[in-house]
N, C-alpha and C positions, 0 to 999 in steps of 0.2 A: 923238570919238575919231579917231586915225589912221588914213585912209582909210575909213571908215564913217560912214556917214548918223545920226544922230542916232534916226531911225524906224526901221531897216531890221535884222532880226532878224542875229545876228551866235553866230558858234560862236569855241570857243576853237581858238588855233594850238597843240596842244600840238610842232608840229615847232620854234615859236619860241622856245616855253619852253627845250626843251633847249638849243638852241644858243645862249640867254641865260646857262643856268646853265656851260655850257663854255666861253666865251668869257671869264668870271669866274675859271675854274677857280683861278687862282694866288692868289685870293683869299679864297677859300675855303677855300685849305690854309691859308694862313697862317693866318685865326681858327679856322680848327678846331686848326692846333696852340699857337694861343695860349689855347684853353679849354684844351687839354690841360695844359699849361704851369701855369696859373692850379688847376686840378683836383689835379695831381700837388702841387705847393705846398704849397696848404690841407689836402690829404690830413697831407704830412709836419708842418705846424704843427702840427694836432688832436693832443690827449692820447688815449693808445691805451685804449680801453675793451676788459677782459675778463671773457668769462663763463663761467659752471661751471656744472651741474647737477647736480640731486640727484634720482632716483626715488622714488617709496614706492605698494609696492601693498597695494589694500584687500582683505584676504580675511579670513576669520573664521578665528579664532584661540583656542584653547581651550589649557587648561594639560596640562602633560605626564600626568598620574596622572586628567584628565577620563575616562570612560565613554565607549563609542561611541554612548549615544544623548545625550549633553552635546554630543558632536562634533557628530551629527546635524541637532540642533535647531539650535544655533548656526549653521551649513551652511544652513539653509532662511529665516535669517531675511531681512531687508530691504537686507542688502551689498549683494545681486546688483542693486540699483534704480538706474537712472541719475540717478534725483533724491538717491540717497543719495550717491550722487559726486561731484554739482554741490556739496552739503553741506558736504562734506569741503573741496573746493577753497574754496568758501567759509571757513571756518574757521581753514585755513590761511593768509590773509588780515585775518585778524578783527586788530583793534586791540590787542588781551591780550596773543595770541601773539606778534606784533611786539615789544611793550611788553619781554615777558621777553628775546626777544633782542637787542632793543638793550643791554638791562640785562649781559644776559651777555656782550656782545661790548665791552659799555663803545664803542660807536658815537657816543655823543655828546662825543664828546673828538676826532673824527675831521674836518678842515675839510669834507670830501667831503660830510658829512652835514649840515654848516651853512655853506653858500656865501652866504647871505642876508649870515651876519654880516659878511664881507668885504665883498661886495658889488666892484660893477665900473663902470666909468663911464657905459657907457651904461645899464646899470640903475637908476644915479642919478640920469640925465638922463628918465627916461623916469617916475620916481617925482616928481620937480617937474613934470614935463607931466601928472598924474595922467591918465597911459595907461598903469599899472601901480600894482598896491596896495604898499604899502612891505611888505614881508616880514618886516620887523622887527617889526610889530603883533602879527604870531601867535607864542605861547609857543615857546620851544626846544624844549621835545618833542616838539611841533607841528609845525616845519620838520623835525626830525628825522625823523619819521613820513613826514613827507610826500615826502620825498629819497629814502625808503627803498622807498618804495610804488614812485617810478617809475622803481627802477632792481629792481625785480621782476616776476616774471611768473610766475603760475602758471595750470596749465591741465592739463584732461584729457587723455590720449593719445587719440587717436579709438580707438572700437572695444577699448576695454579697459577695465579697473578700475586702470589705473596713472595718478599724479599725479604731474605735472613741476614744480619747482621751478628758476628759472633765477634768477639771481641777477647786473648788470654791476656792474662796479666797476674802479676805476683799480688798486687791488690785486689782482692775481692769487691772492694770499693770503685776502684778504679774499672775492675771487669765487668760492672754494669752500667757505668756513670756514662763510659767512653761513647755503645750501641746508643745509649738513650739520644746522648748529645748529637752523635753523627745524623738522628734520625729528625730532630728537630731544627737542625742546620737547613736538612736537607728539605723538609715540609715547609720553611722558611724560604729558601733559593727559590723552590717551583713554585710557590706564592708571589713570590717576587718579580720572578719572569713571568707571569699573567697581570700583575699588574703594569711592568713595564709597556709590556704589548697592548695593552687596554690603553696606557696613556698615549705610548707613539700612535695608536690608532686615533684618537682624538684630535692630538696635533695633526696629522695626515689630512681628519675626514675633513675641518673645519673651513679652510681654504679652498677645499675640492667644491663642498655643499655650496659656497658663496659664488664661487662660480657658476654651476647649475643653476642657481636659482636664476641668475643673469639669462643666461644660456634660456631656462622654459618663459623668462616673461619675455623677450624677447622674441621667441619661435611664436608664441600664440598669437602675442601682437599680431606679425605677420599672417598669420592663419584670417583673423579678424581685419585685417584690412583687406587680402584679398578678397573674402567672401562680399562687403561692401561695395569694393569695384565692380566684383561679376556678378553681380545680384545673387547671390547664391544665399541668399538669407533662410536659415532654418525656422523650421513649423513646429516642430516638436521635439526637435534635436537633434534629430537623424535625418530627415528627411528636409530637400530642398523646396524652396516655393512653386517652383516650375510642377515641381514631380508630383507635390500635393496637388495643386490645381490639375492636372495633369489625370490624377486616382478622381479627384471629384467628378471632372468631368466624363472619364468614361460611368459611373460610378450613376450618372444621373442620364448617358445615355443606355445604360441599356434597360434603367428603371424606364423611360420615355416608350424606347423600343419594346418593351415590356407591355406597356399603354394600349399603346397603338394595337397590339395585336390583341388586346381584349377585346377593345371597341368594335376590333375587325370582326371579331367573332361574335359579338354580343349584335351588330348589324345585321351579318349574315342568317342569325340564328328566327331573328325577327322577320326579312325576305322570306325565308322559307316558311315561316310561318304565314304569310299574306299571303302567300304562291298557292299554299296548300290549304287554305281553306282550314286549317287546326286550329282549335283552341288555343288561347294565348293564355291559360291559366297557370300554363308550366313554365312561363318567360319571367323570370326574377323582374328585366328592367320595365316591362309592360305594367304586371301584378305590384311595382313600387311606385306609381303614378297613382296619384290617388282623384284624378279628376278619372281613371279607368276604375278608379273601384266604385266611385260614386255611380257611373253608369252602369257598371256590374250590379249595381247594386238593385235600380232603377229599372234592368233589365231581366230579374229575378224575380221583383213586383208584381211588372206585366205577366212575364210567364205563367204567376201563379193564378191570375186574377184568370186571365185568358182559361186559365183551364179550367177554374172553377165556376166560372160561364157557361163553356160549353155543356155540362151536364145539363143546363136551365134553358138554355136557346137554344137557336139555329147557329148554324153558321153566318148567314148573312143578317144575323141584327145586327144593326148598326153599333151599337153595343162593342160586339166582338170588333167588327172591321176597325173600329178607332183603337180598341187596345194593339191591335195588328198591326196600323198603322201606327202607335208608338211605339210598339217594338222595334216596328224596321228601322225607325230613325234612329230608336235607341242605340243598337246595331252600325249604323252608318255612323254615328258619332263615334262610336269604342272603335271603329275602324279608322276615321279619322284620328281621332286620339293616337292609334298606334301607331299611327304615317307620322305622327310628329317626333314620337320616341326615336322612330327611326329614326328621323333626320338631325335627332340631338346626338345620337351613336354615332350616326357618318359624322358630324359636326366632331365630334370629340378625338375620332379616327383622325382627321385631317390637322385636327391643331397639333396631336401626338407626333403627326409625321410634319409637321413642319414646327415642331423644336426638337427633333432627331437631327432635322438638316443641320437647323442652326448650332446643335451641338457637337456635329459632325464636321462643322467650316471651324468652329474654337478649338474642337480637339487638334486639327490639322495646326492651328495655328501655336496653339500649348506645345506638340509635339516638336516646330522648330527650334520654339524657344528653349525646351526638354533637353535637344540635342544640343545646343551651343553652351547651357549648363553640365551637361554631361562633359565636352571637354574641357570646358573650364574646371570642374571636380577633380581631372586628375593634376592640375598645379596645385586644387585646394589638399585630394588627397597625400602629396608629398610633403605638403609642408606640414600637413595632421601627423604622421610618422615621424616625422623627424620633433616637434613639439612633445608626441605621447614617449618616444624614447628617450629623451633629455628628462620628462616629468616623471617618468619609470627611476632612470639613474637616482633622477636626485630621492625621491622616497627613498630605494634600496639603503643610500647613504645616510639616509636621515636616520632607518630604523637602526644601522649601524652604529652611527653615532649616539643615539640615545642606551644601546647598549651597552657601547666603551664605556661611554660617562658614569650609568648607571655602577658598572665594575670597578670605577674606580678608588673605590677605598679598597683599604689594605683585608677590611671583615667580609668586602664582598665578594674576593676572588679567593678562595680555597683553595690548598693545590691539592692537584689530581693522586691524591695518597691520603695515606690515614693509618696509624700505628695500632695494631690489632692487638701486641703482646710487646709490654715491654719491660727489660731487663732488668731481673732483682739481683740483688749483692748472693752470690752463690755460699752455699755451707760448704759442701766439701768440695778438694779439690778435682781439678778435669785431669791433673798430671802430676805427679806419676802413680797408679793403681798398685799397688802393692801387691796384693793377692793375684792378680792376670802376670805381673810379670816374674814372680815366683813361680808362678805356675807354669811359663812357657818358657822359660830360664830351664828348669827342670826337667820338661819333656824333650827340650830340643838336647840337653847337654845327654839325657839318657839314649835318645836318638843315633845321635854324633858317636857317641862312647860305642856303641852297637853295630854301626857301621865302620870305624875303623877296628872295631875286634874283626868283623868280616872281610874287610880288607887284605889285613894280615894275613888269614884262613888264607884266601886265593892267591896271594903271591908266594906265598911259601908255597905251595903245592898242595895242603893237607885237605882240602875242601875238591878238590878234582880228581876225577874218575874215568876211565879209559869209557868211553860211548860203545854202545853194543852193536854191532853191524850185520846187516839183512844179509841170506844171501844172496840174491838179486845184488847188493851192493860189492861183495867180496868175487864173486863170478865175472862182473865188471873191470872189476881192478885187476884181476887177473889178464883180461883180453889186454886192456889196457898196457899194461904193464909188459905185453910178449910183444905187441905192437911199437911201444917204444916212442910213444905218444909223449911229449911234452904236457905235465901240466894238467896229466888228464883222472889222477886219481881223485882230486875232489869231486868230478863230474860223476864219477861210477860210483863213490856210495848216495848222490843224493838219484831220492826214487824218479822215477821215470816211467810214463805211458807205456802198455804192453808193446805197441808198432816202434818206440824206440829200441826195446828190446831187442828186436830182431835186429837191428842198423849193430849196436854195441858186442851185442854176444852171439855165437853160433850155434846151431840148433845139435851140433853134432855135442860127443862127449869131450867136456875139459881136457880128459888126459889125451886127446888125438891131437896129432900135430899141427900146428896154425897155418903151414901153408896148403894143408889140405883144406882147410875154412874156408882160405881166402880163393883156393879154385871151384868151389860148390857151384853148378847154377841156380842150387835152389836160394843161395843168397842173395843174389842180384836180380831175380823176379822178387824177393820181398820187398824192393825198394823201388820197381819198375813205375813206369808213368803209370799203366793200368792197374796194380795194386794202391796206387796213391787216390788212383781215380772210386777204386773198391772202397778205402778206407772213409773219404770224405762220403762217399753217399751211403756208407753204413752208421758215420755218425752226425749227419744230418746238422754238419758245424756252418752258421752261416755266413760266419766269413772266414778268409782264411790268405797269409800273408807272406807271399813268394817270396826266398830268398835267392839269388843267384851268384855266387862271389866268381864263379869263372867267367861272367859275362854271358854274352848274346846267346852262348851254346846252352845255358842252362834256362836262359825268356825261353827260347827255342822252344825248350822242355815243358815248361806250363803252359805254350800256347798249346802243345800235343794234349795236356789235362784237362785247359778249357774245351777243346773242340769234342775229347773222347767225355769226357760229362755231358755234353752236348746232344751227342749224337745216343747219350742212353735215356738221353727225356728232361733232364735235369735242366731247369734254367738259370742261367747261368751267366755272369758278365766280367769281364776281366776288366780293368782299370792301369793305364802305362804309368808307373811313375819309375822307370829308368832313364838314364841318363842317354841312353844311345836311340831309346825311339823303338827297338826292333820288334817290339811285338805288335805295335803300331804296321811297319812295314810289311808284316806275314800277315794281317787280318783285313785291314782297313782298303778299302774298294778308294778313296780316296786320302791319300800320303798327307796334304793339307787341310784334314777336318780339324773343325773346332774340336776340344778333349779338356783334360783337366784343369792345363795350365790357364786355359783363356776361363774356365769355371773360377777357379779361385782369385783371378785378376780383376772379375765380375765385368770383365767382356765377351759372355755366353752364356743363355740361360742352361736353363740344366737342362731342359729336352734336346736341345742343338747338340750336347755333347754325346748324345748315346748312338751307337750307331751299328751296326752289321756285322758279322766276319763273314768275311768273303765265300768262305768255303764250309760254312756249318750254321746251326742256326745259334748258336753264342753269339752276345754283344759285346762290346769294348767300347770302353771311355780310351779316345788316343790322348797321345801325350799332347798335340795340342799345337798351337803357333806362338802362344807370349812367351816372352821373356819367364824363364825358369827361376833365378835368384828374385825377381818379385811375386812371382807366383808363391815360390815358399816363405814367403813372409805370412803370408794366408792361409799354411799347411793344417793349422790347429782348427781350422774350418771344415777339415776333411772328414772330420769322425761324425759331423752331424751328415755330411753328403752320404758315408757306410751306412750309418741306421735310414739312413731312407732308403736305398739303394738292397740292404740286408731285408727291408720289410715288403721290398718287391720279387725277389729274389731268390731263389732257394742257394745259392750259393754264388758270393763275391768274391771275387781274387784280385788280391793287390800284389800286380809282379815290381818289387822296389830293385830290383839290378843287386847291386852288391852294395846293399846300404845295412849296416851297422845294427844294436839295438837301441841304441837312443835314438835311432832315426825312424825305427818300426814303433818307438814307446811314442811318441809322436800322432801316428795316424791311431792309435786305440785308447778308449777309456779304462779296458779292462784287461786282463791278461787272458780271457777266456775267449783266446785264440786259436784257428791252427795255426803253426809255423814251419812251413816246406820249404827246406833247404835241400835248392835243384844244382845237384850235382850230376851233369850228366855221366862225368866219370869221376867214383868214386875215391874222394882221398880221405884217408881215416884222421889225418892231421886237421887238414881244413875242417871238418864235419865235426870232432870232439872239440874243438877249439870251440866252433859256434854256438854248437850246445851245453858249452859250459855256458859263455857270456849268455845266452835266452832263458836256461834255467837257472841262471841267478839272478834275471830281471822279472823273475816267477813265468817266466810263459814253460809249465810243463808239457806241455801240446807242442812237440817238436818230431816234424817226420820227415825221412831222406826220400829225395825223388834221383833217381837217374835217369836220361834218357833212353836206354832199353831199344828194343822192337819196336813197342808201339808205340814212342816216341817219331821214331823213321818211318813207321806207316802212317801215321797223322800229317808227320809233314810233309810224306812222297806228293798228295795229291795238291799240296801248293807249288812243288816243283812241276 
């Protein structure tokens, strides 16, 4: 290219581009106003297509003289369902319906609707190049159908139970005649199918009802002749003869028992009254005797006379003694008198309890009769069920049948629709806009024109500029480049974390020689176990994803990482997903614990997976017992098991063996990773290679671990 190197990284001039596309400028008008030109044209040749619509909304619809619980039900049925709407739109669509209005509209006499039959030249041409099927093969009412279909469009209004009907056509006439017709077909068909149904209903119920009636006189009969056999003859409709007799008589024995124990007491009350020498003026049944009042009375007389004597005499005139002497009889009398009450009480006592008995010998004899109606009741009540469910059926049918019937004219069944807005002959036309497609004719062709000026700019060269480079990226290139790295100059100019730093460049000066670099030991403590181990707990990353490409020597290495994080407080848990098991084998107290694989196979819950190191207090998830190729089918489940795992955590390690970056981009949502690539001996090849492929899947968090010192003091104490 123009002024650039062939190798040498290069940015765009966007300051070239513009002053490419303005320097053109007069050029650019012209074809933009020659699309326009060419737009406006085509616009005015095109035949004006117009369109018209038609509404109709779906709601249940019931006849004028319906009941409100007709209205009701009809109201609860299945209109309200958005699948019964798609239905409809369907429907309106269907091949029938079409069929009648093309019939009605006489459409197939219309060329609009058979353009095949004319046909045009390049349609000709393109039917002998068979890169188009001849039209003429398919029936006229076929092409007809099908012209019709594509200058239609129906569809649901969002969010409503209203269906649109659009209808183009070269006839303005035609573009609103077509929605109206289709729409009154259609409110005509669904009329039609509620009357059919009304009438098969009819047909159906009348045959059915004549047999139920059979069917309930029949069952009653039976009801009625057995109640006659078993005397089961009702009182008041519910209630058996037995069972009344049955209520009477307890009903009048315990009004009897009731009796009796007045009398008893009304007796007693009168005893004590004899016994004790009391007035009897507080005894109801004595003071209601009016042969004791007469004597009361008689007995009040004397008293009085007697007293007003004694002022005037002696005690012994004769006088006094004979009122004395009719008092005492008086006396003897009202005490006789009361000897008779009593013995009317006892009297009344003893007849109460001798029609207890005798009510007591009818009850007993009521009761057997009670009981042999009682099972006789339950043949009466079977055959009562089966009579009230046949008289059930046949009503249900009746009310049915009187409903069909009622439905059955054509004005009384309505269909469930009704046309809300319908289709006037349109003014102007729906196609083609003149103005919109002048106007986007123009913008696009100024667009296009713009874009290939820019084009041009960049393949010629004149638009591209050598990029400017860091030094951080040139110091890179250099190491690179004495090394003799394959492949590795694009990796040293993109930027890079300070800790990679140290892995790429030497901390001595440039101009010193590189195999003094490469003998430094202060190089290889930068990359040691315990520098990696420094670096993670200075930046407090929470997870972080082992690479290994030499194998088991390099697990080796991070288990020395997890164990020395470990042992400085850090909680910390490593996770096996290698292919060989081995950091499983250095940690895990038991070789066959449950681990990942059986987590992701969903044969272990998640607590069974976590488990001990043997020799520090770090945990490991082992690689596990299941099948490995099924496990990873699962692996995409692994990024929700990190963030739990990350949230328990202060630091997770995923040791992946020598697994790739599509296979690390896999276990992470995000690039905001660490990535430790455990080399325990250092190859500058293998390590720039890796770090190119990681920093160009964005993970810049990329740092070399060796096994070192304290890699072999970590692991001395498992040997």
């Amino acid at each position: 290219m123009s002024g650039v190197a062939r190798d040498q990284d290069v940015d765009i001039d966007l300051g070239q581009l513009v002053r490419a596309v303005w320097a053109r400028r007069l050029r650019i008008l012209t074809i933009t106003l020659l699309g326009a030109g060419v737009a406006f044209a085509g616009a005015k040749i095109m035949s004006p297509q117009y369109r018209s619509e038609t509404r109709i909304l779906i709601e249940p619809r019931a006849p004028a003289f319906a009941s409100t619980q007709q209205i009701n039900d009809a109201s609860a049925g299945p209109l309200m369902d958005e699948l019964n709407i798609a239905s409809q739109v369907q429907l309106l669509q269907s091949a029938d319906l079409l069929k009648r209005v093309i019939n009605d509209l006489k459409l197939y006499n219309l060329p609009e609707f058979d353009d095949a039959a004319s046909g045009s030249a390049m349609s000709s041409i393109l039917v002998k190049l068979h890169l188009k099927k001849n039209p003429l093969e398919n029936p006229p009412e076929e092409r007809v159908i099908d012209a019709f279909v594509e200058r239609l469009q129906v569809y649901q209004v969002p969010g409503s139970r209203v269906i649109g009907i659009n209808f183009t056509s070269k006839d303005p006439k035609l573009a609103a005649a077509i929605p109206n017709a289709m729409a009154n077909v259609y409110l005509s068909t669904q009329s039609g199918a509620k009357l059919d149904s009304n009438s098969e209903a009819t047909r159906w119920l009348e045959p059915e009802i004549e047999g139920l009636r059979r069917k309930v006189s029949e069952a009653e009969k039976k009801v009625a002749e057995y109640r006659t056999s078993h005397g089961l003859l009702q009182t008041n409709g519910t209630t058996t003869f037995p069972a009344q007799q049955l209520n009477d008589i307890s009903a009048e024995l315990t009004r009897v028992r009731g009796d009796k124990a007045n009398a008893e007491a009304r007796a007693q009350a009168v005893r004590n009254a004899l016994s004790s020498g009391e007035a009897f003026d507080t005894l109801p049944d004595i003071m209601s005797s009016q042969a004791i009042q007469r004597l009361k009375g008689t007995e009040s007389g004397l008293q009085s006379q007697i007293s007003d004597l004694q002022t005037s005499l002696l005690n012994n005139h004769p006088r006094l003694k004979s009122l004395r002497a009719q008092l005492s009889d008086i006396r003897t009398q009202i005490r006789q008198e009361t000897q008779k009450i009593l013995a009317s009480i006892e009297n009344e006592s003893k007849v109460a309890d001798l029609r207890a008995s005798e009510l007591e010998r009818q009850s007993e004899t009521v009761q057997a009769t009670s009981a042999r109606a009682g099972e006789d009741e339950v043949g009466l009540n079977a055959l009562e069920r089966e009579a009230n469910a046949q008289r059930q059926l046949l009503e249900t049918y009746l009310v049915r049948y009187r409903e069909a019937a009622s439905r059955a004219d054509s004005n009384s069944s309505p269909a469930d629709a009704r046309i809300v807005s319908r289709a006037v002959e349109p003014v102007d036309p729906y196609f083609p806009k003149v103005v919109p497609i002048v106007v986007v004719a123009g913008v696009a062709t100024l667009i296009m024109s713009a874009i290939v000026i820019m084009l041009t700019e960049l393949f010629s060269g004149r638009a591209l500029r050598p990029a400017d480079a860091t030094p951080e990226a040139i110091e890179a290139e250099a190491v690179v480049e004495e090394k003799h790295v394959p492949q590795a100059a694009p990796i040293a100019r993109k930027p890079v974390q300070p800790s990679m730093l140290a892995v790429v460049a030497a901390e001595e000066d440039t101009t010193e020689d590189a195999e003094a670099a490469e003998e430094t030991p202060e190089d290889e403590n930068e990359f040691s176990v315990a520098s990696v181990a420094d670096y993670l707990t200075g930046s407090r990353a929470p997870l972080a994803i082992a690479i290994s490409p030499t194998g088991d020597n390099g697990s080796a290495a991070t288990v020395s990482l997890i164990r020395m994080l470990a042992d400085a407080g850090r909680r910390v848990i490593l996770i096996d997903m290698t292919g060989s098991g081995y950091p499983t084998e250095l940690m895990a107290e038991d070789q066959a614990a449950l681990g990942v694989t059986d987590l992701l196979c969903g044969e272990a819950a998640f607590g069974d997976t976590i488990h001990g190191d043997r020799l520090s207090d770090a945990h490991l998830i082992p690689q596990g017992q299941s099948d490995v190729r099924r496990a990873m089918r699962g692996v995409d489940r692994l990024s929700l098991l990190l963030d739990a795992l990350a949230a328990a955590y202060d630091l997770v390690v995923v040791e992946c063996g020598s697994a790739d970056v599509a296979g690390v981009s896999r276990l992470t949502r995000s690039r905001d990773v660490e990535i430790i690539l455990s080399l325990p001996e250092v190859e500058e090849a293998i390590f720039v290679a890796l770090m190119t492929e990681f920093q160009a899947a964005g993970y810049e968090r990329v740092v070399l671990m060796s096994g070192g010192e304290g890699a072999e003091q970590t692991l001395g104490r498992a040997a």
